[in-house]
C-alpha positions in Angstrom: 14.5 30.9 23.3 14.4 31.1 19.5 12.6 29.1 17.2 15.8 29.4 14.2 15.9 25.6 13.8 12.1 25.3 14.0 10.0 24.4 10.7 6.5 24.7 10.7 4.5 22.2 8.4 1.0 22.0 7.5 -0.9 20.3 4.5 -3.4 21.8 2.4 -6.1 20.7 -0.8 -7.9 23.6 -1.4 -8.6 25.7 1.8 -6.7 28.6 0.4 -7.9 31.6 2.0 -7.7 29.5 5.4 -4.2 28.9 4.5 -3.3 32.8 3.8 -4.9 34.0 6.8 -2.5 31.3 8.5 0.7 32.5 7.2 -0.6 35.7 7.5 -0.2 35.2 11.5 2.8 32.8 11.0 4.6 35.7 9.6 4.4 37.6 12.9 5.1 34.6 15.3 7.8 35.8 17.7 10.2 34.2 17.5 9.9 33.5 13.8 10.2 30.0 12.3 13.2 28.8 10.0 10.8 27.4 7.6 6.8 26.9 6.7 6.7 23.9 5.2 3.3 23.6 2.7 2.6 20.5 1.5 0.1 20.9 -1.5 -2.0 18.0 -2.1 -2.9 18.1 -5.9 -3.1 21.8 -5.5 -1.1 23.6 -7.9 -2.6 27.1 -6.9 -1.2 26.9 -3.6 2.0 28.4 -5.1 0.1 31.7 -5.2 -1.1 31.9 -1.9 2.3 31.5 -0.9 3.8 34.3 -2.8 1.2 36.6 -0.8 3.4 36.1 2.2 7.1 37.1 0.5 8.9 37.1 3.9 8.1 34.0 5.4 10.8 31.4 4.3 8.2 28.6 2.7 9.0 25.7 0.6 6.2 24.0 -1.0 6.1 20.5 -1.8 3.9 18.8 -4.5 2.4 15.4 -3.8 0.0 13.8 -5.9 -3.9 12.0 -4.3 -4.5 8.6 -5.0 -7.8 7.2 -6.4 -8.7 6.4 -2.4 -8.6 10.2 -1.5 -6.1 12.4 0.0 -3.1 11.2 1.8 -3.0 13.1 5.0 -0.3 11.0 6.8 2.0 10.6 3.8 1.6 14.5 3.1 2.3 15.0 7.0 5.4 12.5 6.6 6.7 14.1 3.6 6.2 17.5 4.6 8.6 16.7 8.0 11.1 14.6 5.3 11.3 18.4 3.9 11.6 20.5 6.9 14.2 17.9 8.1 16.5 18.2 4.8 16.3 21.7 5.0 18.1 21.7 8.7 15.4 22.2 11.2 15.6 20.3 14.5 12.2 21.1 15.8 9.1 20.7 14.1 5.5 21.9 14.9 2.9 20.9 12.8 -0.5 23.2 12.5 -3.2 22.0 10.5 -4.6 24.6 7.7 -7.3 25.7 9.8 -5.1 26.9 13.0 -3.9 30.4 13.5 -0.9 30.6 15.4 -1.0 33.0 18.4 2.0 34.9 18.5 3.7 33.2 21.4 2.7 29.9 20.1 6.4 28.7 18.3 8.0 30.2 21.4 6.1 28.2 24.1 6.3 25.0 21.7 10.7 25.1 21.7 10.7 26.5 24.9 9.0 23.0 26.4 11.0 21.2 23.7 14.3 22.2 25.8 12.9 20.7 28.8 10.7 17.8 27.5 13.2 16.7 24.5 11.6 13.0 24.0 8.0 14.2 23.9 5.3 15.3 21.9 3.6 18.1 23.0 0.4 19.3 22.1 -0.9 22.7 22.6 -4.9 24.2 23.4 -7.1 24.7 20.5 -9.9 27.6 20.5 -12.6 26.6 17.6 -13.4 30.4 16.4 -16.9 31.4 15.2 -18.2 32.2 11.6 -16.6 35.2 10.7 -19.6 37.4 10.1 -18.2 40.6 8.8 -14.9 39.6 11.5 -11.2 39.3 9.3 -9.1 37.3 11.1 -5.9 39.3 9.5 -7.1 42.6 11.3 -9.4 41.2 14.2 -7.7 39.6 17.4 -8.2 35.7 17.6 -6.9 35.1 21.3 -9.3 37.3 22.4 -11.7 34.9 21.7 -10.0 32.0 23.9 -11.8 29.6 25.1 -9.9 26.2 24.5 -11.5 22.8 23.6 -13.4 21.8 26.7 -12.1 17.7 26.7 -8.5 18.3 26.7 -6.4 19.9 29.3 -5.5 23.6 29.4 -1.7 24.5 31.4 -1.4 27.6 32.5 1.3 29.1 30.2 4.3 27.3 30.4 3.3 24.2 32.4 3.0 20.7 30.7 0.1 18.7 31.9 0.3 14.6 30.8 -2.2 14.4 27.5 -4.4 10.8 27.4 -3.4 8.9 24.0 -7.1 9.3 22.8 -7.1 13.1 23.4 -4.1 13.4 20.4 -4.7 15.4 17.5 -3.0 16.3 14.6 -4.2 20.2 14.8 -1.5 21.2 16.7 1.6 19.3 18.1 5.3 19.8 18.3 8.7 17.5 18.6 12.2 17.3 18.2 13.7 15.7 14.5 14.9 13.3 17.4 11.6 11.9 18.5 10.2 11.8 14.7 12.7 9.6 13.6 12.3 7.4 16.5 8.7 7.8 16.5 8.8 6.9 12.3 6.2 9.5 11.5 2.6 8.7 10.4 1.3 5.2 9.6 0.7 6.3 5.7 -1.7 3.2 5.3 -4.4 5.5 6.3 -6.2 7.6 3.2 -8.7 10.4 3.3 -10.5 11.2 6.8 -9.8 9.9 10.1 -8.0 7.7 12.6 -4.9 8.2 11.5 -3.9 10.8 13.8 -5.5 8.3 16.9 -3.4 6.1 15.5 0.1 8.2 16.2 -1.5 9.4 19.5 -1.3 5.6 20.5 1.7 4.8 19.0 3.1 7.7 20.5 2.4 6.7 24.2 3.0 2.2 23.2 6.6 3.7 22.1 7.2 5.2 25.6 7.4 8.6 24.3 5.6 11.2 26.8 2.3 12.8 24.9 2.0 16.1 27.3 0.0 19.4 26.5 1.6 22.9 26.8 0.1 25.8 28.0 0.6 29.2 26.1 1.1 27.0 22.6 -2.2 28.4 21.5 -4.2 27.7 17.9 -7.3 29.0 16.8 -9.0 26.8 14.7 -10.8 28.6 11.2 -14.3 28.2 11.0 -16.0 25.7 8.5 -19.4 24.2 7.9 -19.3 20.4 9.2 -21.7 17.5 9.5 -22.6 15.4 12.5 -21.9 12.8 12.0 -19.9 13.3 9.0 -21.9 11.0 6.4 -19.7 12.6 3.7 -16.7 11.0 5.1 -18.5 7.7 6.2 -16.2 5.8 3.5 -13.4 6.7 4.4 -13.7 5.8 8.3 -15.0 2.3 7.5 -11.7 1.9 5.6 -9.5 3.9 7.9 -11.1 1.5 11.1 -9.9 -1.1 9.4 -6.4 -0.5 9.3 -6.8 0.8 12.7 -8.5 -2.5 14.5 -5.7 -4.5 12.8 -2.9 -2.1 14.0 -4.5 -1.3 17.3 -7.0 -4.4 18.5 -9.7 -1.9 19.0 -12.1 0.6 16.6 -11.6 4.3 16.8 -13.9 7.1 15.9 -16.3 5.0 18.2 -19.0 8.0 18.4 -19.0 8.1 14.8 -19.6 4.6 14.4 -22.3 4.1 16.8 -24.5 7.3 15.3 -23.3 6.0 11.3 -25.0 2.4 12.6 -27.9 3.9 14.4 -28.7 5.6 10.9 -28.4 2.4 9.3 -25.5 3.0 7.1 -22.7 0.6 8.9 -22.8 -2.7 10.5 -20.3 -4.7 11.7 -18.8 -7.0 9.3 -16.9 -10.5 10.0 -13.4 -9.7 10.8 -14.8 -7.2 13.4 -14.5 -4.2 11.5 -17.2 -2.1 10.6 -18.6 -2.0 7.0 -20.9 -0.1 4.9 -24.8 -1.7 5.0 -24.6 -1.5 0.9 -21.0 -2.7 0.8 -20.3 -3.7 -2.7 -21.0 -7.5 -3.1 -17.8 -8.6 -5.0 -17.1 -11.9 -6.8 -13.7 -12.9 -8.1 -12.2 -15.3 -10.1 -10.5 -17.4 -9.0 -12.3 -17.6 -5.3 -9.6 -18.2 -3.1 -5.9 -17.3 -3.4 -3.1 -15.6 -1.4 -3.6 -12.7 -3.6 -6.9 -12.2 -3.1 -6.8 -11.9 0.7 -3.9 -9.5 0.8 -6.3 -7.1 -1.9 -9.4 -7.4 -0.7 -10.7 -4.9 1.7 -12.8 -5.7 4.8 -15.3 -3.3 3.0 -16.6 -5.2 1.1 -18.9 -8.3 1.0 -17.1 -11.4 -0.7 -19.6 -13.4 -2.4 -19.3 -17.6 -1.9 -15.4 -17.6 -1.5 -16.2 -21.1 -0.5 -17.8 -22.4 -3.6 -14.7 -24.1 -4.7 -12.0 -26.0 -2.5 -8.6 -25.8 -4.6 -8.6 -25.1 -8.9 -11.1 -27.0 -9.7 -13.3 -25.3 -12.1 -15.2 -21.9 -10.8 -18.9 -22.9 -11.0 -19.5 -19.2 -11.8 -17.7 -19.0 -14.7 -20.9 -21.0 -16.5 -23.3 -18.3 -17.5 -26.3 -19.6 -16.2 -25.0 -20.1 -12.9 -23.9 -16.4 -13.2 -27.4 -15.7 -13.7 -29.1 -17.5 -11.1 -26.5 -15.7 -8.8 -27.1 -12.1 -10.3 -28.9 -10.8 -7.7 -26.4 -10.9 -5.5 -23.4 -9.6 -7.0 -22.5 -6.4 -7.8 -19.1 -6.6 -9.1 -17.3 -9.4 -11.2 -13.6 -9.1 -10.4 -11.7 -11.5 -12.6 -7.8 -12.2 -12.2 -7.1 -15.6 -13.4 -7.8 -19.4 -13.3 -10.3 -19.3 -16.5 -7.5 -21.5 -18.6 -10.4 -24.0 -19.4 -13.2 -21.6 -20.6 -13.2 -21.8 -24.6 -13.2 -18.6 -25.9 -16.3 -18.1 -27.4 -17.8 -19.6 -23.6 -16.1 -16.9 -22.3 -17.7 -14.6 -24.8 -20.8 -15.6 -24.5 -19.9 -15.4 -20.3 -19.4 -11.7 -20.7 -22.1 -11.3 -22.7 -24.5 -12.6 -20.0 -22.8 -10.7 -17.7 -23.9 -7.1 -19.6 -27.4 -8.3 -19.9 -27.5 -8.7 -16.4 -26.1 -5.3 -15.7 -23.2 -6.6 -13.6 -19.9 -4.6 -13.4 -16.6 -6.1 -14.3 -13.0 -5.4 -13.6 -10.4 -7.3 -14.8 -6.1 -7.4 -13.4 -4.2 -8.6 -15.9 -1.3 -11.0 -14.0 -0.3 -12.8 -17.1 0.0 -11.6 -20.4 1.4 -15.1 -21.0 -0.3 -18.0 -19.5 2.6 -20.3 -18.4 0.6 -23.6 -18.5 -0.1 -22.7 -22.2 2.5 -24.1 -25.3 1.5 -20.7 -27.4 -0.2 -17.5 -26.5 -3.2 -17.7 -29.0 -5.5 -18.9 -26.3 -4.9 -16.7 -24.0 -4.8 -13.5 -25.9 -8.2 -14.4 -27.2 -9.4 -14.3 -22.9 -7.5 -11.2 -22.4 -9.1 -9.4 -26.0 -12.4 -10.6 -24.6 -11.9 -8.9 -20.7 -10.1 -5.8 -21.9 -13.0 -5.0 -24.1 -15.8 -6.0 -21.6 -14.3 -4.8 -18.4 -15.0 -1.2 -17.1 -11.8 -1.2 -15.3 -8.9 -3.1 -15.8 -5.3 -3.1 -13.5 -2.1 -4.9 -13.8 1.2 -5.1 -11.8 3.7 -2.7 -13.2 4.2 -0.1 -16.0 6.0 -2.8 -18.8 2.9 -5.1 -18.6 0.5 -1.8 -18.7 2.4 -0.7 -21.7 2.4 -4.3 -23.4 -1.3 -4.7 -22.9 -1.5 -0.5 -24.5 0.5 -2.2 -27.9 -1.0 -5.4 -28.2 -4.7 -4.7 -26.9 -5.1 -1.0 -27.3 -6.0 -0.7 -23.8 -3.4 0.4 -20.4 -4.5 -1.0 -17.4 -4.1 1.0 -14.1 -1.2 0.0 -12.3 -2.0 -1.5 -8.6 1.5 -3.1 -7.6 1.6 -6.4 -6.6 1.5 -6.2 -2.4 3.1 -8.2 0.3 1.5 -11.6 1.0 3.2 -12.0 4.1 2.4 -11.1 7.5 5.2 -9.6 9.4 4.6 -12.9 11.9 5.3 -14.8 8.6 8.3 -12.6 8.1 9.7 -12.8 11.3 9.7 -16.4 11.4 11.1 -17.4 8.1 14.3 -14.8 9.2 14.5 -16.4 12.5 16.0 -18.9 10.8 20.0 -19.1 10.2 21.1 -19.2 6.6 22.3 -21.7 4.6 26.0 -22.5 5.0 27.3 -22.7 2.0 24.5 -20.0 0.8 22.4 -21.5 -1.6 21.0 -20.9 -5.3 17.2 -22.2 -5.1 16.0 -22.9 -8.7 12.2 -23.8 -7.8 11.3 -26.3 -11.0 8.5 -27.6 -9.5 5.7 -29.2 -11.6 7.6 -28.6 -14.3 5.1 -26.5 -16.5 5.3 -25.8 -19.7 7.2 -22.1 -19.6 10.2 -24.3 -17.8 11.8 -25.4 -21.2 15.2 -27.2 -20.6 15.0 -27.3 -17.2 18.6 -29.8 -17.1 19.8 -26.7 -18.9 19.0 -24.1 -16.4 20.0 -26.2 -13.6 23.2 -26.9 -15.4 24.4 -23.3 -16.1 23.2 -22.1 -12.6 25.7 -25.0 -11.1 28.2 -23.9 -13.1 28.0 -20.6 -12.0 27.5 -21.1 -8.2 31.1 -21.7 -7.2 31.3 -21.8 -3.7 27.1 -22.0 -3.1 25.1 -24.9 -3.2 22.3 -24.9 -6.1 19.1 -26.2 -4.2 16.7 -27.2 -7.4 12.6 -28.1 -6.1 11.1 -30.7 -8.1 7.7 -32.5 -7.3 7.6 -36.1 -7.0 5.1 -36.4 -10.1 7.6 -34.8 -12.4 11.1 -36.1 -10.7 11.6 -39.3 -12.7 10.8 -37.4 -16.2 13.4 -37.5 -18.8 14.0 -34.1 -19.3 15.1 -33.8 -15.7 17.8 -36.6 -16.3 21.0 -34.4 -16.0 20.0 -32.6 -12.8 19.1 -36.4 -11.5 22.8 -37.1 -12.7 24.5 -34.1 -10.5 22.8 -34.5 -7.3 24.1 -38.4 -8.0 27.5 -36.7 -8.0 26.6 -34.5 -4.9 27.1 -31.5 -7.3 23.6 -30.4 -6.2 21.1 -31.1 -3.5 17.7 -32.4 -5.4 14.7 -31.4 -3.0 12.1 -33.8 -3.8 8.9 -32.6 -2.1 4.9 -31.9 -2.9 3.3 -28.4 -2.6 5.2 -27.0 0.4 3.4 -25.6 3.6 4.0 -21.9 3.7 6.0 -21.8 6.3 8.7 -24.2 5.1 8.0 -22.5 1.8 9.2 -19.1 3.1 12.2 -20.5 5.5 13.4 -22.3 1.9 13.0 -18.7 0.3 14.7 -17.2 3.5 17.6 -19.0 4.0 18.4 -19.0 0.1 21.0 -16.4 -1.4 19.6 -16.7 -4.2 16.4 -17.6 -6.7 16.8 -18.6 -10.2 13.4 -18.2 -12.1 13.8 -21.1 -14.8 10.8 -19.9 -17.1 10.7 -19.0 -21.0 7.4 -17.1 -21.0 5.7 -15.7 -18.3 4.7 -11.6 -17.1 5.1 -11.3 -13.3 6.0 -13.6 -10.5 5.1 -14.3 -6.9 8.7 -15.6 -5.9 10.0 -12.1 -6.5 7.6 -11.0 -4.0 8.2 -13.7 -1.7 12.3 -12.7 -2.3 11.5 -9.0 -1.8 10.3 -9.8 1.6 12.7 -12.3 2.5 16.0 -10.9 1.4 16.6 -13.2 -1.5 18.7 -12.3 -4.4 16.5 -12.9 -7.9 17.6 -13.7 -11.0 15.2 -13.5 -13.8 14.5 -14.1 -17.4 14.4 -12.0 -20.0 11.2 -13.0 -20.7 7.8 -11.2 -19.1 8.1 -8.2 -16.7 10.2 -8.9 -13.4 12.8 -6.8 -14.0 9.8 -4.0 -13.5 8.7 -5.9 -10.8 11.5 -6.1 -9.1 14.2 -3.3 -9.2 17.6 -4.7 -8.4 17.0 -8.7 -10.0 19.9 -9.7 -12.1 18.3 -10.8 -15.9 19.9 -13.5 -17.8 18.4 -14.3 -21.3 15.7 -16.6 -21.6 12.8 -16.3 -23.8 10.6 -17.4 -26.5 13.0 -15.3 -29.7 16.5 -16.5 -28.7 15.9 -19.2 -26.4 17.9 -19.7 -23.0 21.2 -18.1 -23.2 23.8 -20.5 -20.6 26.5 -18.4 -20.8 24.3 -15.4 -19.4 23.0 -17.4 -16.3 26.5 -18.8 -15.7 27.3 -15.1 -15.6 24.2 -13.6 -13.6 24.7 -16.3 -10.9 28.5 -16.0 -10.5 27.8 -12.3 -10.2 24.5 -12.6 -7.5 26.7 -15.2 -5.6 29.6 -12.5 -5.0 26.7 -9.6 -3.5 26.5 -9.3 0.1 22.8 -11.0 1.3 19.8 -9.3 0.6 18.2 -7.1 2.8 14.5 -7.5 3.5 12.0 -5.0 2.8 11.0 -2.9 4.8 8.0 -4.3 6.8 6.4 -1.3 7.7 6.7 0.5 3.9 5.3 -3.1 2.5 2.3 -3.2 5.2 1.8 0.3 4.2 1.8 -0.4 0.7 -1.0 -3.2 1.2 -3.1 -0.7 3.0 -3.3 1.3 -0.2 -3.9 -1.2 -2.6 -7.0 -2.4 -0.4 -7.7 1.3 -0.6 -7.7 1.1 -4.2 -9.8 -1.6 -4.4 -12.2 -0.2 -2.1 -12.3 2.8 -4.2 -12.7 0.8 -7.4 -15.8 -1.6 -6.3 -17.7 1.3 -5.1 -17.7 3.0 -8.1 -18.0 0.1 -10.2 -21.3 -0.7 -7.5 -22.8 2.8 -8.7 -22.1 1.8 -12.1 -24.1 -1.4 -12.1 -26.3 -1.0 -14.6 -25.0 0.4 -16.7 -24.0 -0.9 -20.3 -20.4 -2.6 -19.5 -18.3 -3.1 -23.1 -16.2 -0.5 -24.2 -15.2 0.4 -28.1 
């Protein structure tokens, strides 16, 4: 049996003389494989290793780290979106550190023809320290002696593999069971659980996990720790992920020894965190947001200390200051509308004489409760000076805040607020027949200028939908809301009279909706495009503020503080959303995934802000 339609993938950051030794025995695998797929993470020297091996068919693919460290199961992922592209059927992925014996391709596609829905796995030998040995010239396999805790087939036989025992060294499967399989949860960042995690979703998805005997790997020797303190971070975070995925902690050994020296304990949601976890206020205390960014790493400090918006008591300096010794890091994101701005000077001023860190995520860059934008650029002047790290939502609003500031703010994109319960719920639901145009008014703030005229031009353009406008009963009788009061009269709308709703009727409104109209004349970013995004909703969004970066695919229509609202244009953009087919969700795996890295990023961020805490915080 041949191995013509097998690739061979394997991920690398640094390791490079591992890596050539590798393809130095890959190249005299026989059969030989169709491919070697390298997937060089931040690595741009990796391109010369390769070129030491001219006749092994390789295709090396570039992929960038994140701040939270390297990306193993996205780089995995990617590598097999590669070796699948370029044709192969099979693939077999060997970790940078394995040397192939030379049978090892031809036992892996030669159980692959009998076992086609499985995983197989094949026996690992961990070699010595080379000492004076050269792996190119001397004879690995004759140094066999496999991993004692997994099974070992004779050659050719298949023996059933235990879900924990999985890992990523050295594993084959067909392009068949990899897309049914979905590849690697890329939530996971830097070291460990993530290949546990595939192990188990391997056997939950019914797909046999069997080990094959003759598929040998020798595993490279390199210096490690036990337990591995220099990884400690990264396994509080990747637990995490993997009690919420899996309802139990992996890495369990590691754990127990990291708590026995004192480093970890066992924080309120179950999962484990650091024993100096960064102690973390933010501003406002409690929000949506918040939860869905905020890592289980670290300690949040008095999240009860207010009940709704009323005014954060730790926004008064003093208070700040009797508090200091148990903070670490400020995190401010909004809900300081009432602090004057030379409060909220003197605020950050305390807040450098006490040696406290502060990061800032810049969500407005024009407060919508605010009738001009003098009062809030003099807040955002003040944070963007003061704060050692600053983030906002998308690339438009990082470039805004570069012109008008002087400063660009990392980009952290806004997450999912949703849990795929929340999801699956609010889709349950049948859609609205006719579909519907929601245009969510609400309490009428101040960005919603001629709200009669929004509501107007959307009817007008709605044909066969119904436009659905929310109102609040506190702003329902108010004058300027007199024409839409008029049309639902007429039954030309349906007027939705309600307080704040609960979430869930909140997202079965969003759900059912073909469409949202966001009424405003100012704003930056909004949280019914994410709640639309999730719930396949059409949006259709000023011209104003940075949506349209938010969200790829919303319609625009003009509406903004220069030319004012332009009818004609929303007449247009909702006569032309009506006509698409619905929405399609998004994708609830790629969206959890995408939370799990911005909590990553956070992590990342308060821990070095945590190191930093004493030292001087404003910036030129």
């Amino acid at each position: 049996m041949g191995a013509e339609r097998t690739a061979v993938v394997t991920v690398v950051s640094g390791r490079h003389e591992h890596l050539a030794v590798q393809r130095h025995h890959l190249a005299r695998c026989d059969p030989a494989p169709l491919l070697h797929v390298v997937v060089a993470v931040a690595d741009p020297e990796v391109a010369g290793v390769v070129a030491r091996e001219p006749d092994l068919l390789t295709r090396v693919v570039a992929l960038d780290t994140i701040a939270a460290g390297l990306p193993v199961a996205a780089a995995r992922n990617a590598g097999a979106a590669e070796a699948l592209a370029a044709g192969a059927t099979e693939l077999v992925f060997l970790d940078v550190d394995c040397l192939p014996a030379p049978d090892l391709l031809e036992h892996y596609t030669e159980a692959l023809t009998r076992h086609t829905d499985a995983v197989l796995c094949g026996p690992v030998t961990y070699l010595p320290p080379l000492a004076g040995r050269d792996w190119r010239v001397d004879d690995p396999t004759l140094l066999r002696a496999p991993h004692a805790a997994r099974p070992d087939p004779a050659p050719g036989a298949v023996l059933p593999l235990d879900a924990a025992l999985f890992w990523s060294l050295s594993f084959a499967l067909t392009a068949g069971t990899w897309a049914r399989l979905g590849g690697f949860w890329a939530g996971y960042v830097g070291y460990g659980a993530e290949d546990t995690d595939f192990g188990v979703h391997v056997v939950t998805s019914g797909v046999p996990l069997l080990m094959v005997g003759g598929a040998d790997a020798y595993h490279q020797h390199h210096p490690v720790s036990r337990p591995p303190v220099e990884h400690v971070d990264d396994i509080v975070r990747n637990s995490e992920v993997y009690l919420r995925r899996n309802g139990s902690l992996p890495m369990s050994g590691w754990l127990d020894a990291f708590a026995a020296d004192g480093l970890v304990e066992t924080g309120p949601t179950g999962a484990p965190r650091r024993t100096d976890a960064p102690r973390v206020v933010t501003v406002p205390a409690r929000h949506p947001y918040l939860d869905a960014v905020l890592p289980a790493s670290v300690v949040r400090v008095a999240p009860d200390r207010v009940t709704a918006w009323e005014p954060d008591p730790l926004l008064d300096a003093d208070a700040l200051a009797d508090a200091a010794d148990g903070i670490d890091v400020v995190h401010v994101h909004f809900g300081y509308d009432h602090v004057d701005p030379d409060a909220l000077d003197g605020w950050l001023a305390r807040l450098d004489e006490l040696g406290l860190a502060l990061a800032v995520t810049v969500h407005d860059l024009r407060n919508p409760h605010h009738a001009d934008r003098r009062r809030h650029d003099a807040h955002l002047s003040l944070l963007l000076q003061h704060a050692q790290r600053a983030l906002t939502l998308t690339d438009a609003a990082a470039d805004e805040c570069r012109r008008r500031f002087g400063r660009r703010p990392e980009v952290v994109v806004h997450p999912t607020l949703l849990s795929a319960a929340d999801v699956g719920a609010a889709l349950g639901r049948p859609p609205a027949d006719p579909p519907t145009v929601l245009v969510p008014l609400k309490a009428l703030r101040r960005n919603v200028v001629d709200p009669d005229a929004v509501v107007g031009a959307a009817v007008q353009g709605a044909a066969d939908a119904r436009v659905v406008v929310l109102v609040q009963p506190s702003v329902a009788e108010r004058p300027e809301l007199a024409g839409t009061r008029a049309a639902a009269a007429r039954g030309e709308l349906t007027l939705l009279t309600r307080e704040y709703l609960p979430p869930d009727e909140l997202h079965a409104l969003v759900a059912a909706a073909h469409a949202v109209v966001l009424p405003y004349r100012w704003g930056t970013h909004s949280g019914w495009a994410e709640l639309a995004r999730d719930l396949g909703t059409h949006v259709i969004a000023p011209s104003s503020g940075h949506v349209a970066s938010q969200l790829a695919g919303a319609a625009v229509y003009g509406n903004d503080e220069t030319a004012g609202l332009d009818p004609a244009g929303l007449r247009a953009a909702v006569a032309d959303v009506v006509r698409r087919p619905a929405a399609v969700p998004a994708d609830r795996a790629a969206r959890e995934v995408e939370r799990d890295l911005v909590r990553a990023t956070h992590d990342v961020l308060y821990r070095d802000l945590a190191r930093q805490r004493s030292r001087p915080a404003r910036v030129p």
